[in-house]
N, C-alpha and C positions, 0 to 999 in steps of 0.2 A: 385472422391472427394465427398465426404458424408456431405451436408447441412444441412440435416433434419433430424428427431428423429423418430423413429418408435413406433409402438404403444404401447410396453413395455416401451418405455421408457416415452410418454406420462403418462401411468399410474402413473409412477414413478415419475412425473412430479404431475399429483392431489396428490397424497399422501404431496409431500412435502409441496405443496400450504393449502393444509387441515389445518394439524400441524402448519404452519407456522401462517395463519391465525386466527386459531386457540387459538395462544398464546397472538395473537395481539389483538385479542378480550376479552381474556380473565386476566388471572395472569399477561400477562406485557402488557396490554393495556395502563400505563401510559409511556411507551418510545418507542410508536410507534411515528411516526414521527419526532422524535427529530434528526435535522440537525447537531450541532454544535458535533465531538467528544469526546470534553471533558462535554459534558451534561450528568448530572447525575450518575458519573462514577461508585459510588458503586454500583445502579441499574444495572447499565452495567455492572458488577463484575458478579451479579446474574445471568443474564442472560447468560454470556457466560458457567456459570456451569448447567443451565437448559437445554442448546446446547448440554452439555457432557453428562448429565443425561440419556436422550433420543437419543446418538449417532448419534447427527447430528452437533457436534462442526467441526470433521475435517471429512469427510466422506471417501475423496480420500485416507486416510493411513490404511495403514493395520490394520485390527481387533485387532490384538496382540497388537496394541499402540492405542486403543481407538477409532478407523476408522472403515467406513463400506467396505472399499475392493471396492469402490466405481468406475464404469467405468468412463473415461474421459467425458460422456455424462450424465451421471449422475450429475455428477460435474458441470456438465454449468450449466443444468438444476436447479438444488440447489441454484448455486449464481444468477441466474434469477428468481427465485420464491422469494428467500430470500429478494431482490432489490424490487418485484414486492408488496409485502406485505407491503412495508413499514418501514423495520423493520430497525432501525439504525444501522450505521457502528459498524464494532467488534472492541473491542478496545483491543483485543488482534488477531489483523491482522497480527504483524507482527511476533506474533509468529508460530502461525497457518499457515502461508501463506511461512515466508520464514525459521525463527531459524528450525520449526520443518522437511519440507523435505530437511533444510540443514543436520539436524543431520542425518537423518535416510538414507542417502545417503553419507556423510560425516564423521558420528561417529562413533565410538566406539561402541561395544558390553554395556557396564557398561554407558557410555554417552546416549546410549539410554535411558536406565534404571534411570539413574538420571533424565533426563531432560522432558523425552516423556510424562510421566502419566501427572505429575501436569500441560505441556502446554495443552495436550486434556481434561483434566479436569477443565481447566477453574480458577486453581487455580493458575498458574505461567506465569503472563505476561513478554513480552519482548518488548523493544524497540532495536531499531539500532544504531551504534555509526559509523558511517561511515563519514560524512560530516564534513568538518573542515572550521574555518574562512579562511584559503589561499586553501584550499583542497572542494571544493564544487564540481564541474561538475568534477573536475580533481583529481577522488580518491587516483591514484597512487604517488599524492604529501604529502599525508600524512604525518605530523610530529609527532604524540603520540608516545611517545617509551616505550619498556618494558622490562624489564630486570628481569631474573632469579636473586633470592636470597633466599636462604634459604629454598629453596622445592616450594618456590610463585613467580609468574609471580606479580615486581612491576610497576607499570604504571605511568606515569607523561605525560597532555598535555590535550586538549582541541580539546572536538565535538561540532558541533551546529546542529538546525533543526533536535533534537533528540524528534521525537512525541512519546507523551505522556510518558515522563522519568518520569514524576510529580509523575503516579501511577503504572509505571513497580516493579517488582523486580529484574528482571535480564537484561542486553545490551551485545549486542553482539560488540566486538571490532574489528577494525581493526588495527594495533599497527606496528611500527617497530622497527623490534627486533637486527638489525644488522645494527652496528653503519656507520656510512660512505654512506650506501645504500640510492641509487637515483631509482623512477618511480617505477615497481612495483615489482623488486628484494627486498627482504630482509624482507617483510610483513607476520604478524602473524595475524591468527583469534583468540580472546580470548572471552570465555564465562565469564559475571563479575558479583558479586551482586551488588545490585545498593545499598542496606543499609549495611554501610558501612563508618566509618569518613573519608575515602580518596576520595568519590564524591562528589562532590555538583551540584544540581540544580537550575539553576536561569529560571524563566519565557520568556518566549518573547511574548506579546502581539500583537496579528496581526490586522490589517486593517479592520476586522469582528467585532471584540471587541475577540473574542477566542483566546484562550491562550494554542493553542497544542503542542506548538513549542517550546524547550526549548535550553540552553547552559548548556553542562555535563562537569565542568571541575575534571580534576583527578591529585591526589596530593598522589602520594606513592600510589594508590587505588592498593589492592592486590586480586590474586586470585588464586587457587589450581593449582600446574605446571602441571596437566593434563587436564585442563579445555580449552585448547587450541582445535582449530578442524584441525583437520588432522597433517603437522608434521612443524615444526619451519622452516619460511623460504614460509610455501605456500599458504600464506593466500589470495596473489590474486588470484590465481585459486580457491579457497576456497569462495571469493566473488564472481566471475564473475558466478562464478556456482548457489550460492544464488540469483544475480541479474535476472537469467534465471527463477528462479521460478515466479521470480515477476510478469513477461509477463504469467502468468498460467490463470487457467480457472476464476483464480477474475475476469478476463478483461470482460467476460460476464455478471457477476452483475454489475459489474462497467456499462457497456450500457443498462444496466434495469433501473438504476439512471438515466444516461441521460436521458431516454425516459420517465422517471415519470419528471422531469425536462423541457423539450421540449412541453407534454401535458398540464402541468400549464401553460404556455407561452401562447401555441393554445388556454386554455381556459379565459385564461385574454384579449387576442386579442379581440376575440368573443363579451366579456362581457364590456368591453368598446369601443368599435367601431373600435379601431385598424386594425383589423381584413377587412376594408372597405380598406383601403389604399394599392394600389397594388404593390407598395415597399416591404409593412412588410408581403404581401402575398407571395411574389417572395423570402422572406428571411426566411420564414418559411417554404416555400419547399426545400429551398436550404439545413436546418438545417435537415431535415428529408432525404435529401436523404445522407446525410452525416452520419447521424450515421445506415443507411440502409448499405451504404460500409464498416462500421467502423465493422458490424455486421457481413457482410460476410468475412471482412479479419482479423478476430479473427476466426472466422468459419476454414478458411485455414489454420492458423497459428498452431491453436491446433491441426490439424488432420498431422499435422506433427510428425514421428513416433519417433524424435529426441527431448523430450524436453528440456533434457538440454542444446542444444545448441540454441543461438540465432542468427537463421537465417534474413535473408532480411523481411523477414513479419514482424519479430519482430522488426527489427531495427526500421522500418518505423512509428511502432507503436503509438507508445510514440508520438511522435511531431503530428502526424493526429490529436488523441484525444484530448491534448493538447489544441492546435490552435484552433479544432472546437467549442471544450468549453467555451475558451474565448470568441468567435465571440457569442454562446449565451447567454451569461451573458450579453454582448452589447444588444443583440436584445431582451431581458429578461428588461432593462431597459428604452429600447426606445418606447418597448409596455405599460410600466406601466407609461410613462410619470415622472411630475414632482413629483406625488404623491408617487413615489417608493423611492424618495431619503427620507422620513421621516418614522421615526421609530415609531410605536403605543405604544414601548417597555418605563418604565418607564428609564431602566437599556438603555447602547448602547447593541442595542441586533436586529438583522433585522430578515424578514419573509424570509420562501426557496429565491424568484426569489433576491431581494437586494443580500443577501448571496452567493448566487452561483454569482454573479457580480463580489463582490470583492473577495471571496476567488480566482475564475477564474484566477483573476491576478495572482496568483503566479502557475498555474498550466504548465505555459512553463517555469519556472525557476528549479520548485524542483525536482530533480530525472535526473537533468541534463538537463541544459536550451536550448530551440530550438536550440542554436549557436551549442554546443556542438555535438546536437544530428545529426546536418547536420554533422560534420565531422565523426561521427562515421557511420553515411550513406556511405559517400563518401571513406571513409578509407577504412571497413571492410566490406561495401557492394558492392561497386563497387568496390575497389583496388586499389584508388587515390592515389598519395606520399601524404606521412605523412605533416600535418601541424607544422614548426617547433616549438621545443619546447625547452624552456631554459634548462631542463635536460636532453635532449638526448643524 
């Protein structure tokens, strides 16, 4: 099992930190460290297309779509330099991360060609339509339906917790397309434009003060009956295959965050005396060696030769980092005392350690809440009986 990076790829490793830093010094030095995702979004426009400029928007895809042919190692590498620089979240993650190696594994010859350039170039975001108010952890209950008419897939029903819809132009659907069908028979994937009189977006403002979060409802929304991915009827295979990306080499910027994260913490301790209290010492080791394991079992998970399948590393995933984050967003507020709960902000608006407190909260609920992700442990990782379910 291969931990480490060798010295080409080190290299490969300064280059990207060079550039990166580089930018954050310089032309986008005003959206280095901006926490909130929907900060600044047209700047954030820009920059994802100064990403494609210089062929470092998707590196992992093939040259032919915009990529550098990039190895898996490569790839860590990049989303840990990227983390480590500063540089804010992509707000077009989820194109980059899952629409585009769903298409490129998933689509069409001509679907490539549509959709591949403008998401590596930074000029066609996407957001996800997956989550429903009765369908949240339990995607297979979906109720959006879609029906052929007239050469267009028409759509009627309602997503939530679609990030950043506000400034997408396209959402990927999960729809059911065949009437009577229960769990996860009868489901389509559709590719949709979001401008369009049959969507509407409404806000949801979260417990941050940010507002990434929205409700997509759709009203007759239409889209080309070839815009669908793969063939009518197999869209959960279609997802669980997308959901597989998700657990990809992000996971490794994603623990560059933590560790920019955990380091303010260590140096707030320090700087107000916390740091004296052998409590909050014993809870700062405990957070360090948690995201030291979280490190090596993404280390294992990706040297799996299988990625689209998600194995027991994977499963586990999700609820470790989860949990760990919440606990330090706690131990993020107990070092700053009383003084962490007031904002300096004229707006409701908090500094990183407040932020990452309360966004924290929702990070065991979204993408499928702890409860959930135990039985999908116990189900398909060990092979427990199913936990019953009103549709089975």
């Amino acid at each position: 099992m291969k931990l480490g990076f060798s010295p080409e790829e080190e290299l490969f490793r300064q280059e990207c930190a060079d550039w990166l830093n580089g930018q954050m010094a310089g032309e986008f030095r005003d959206i280095k460290g901006i926490t909130k995702l929907t900060g600044s979004p047209e700047r954030r426009k820009e920059w994802e297309q100064q990403l494609a400029e210089h062929r470092w928007s998707c590196i992992g895809w093939p040259s032919q779509w915009g990529g550098r042919d990039a190895t898996l190692a490569q790839q860590v590498i990049f989303a840990e330099e990227y983390a480590r620089a500063g540089v804010p979240g992509r707000v077009n993650h989820i194109g980059i991360e899952l629409a585009g190696p769903t298409i490129l594994t998933f689509g069409t010859e001509e679907q490539k060609q549509r959709f591949l350039p403008g998401i590596a170039g930074g000029k066609t975001i996407f957001c996800q339509g997956f989550s429903e108010p009765n369908a949240g952890s339990d995607l297979a209950s979906v109720r959006t339906k879609a029906r052929l008419e007239g050469g267009e897939w028409v759509v009627n029903g309602q997503k939530i917790w679609t990030s950043l819809a506000h400034i997408s132009d396209w959402i990927f659907v999960v729809t059911r397309t065949e009437e009577g069908s229960q769990g996860p028979k009868g489901l389509t994937f559709l590719m949709m434009p979001i401008d369009q009189p049959g969507i509407e977006i409404r806000g949801i403002r979260q417990i941050n003060g940010d507002a990434e979060f929205n409700e997509t409802f759709f009203t007759d929304a239409r889209c080309p009956a070839d815009s669908l991915i793969g063939a009518v009827g197999d869209g959960w295979r279609i997802a669980m295959g997308l959901l597989a990306f998700e657990r990809g080499v992000s996971t490794l910027g994603q623990q560059m965050g933590f560790r920019n994260e955990l380091d303010e913490i260590i140096a707030a301790a320090k700087a107000n005396g916390a740091a004296n209290d052998p409590l909050v010492r014993q809870r700062l080791a405990k957070a360090e060696v948690g995201l030291r394991l979280m490190r090596y079992g993404a280390l294992r998970m990706l040297s799996q030769t299988d990625h689209a399948k998600i194995d027991g590393a994977a499963l586990t995933y999700k609820i470790q980092w989860a949990s760990w984050r919440r606990s330090l967003g706690e131990l993020a507020m107990d070092v700053l005392g009383q003084g962490g709960e007031i904002s300096d902000h004229a707006e409701y608006e908090w500094d990183t350690l407040p932020n990452l407190f309360l966004f924290s909260r929702a990070d065991t609920i979204y993408g499928g809440t702890n409860q959930i992700q135990r039985n999908l442990i116990a189900e398909r990782g060990l092979g427990l009986p199913r936990e019953p379910r009103g549709n089975a």
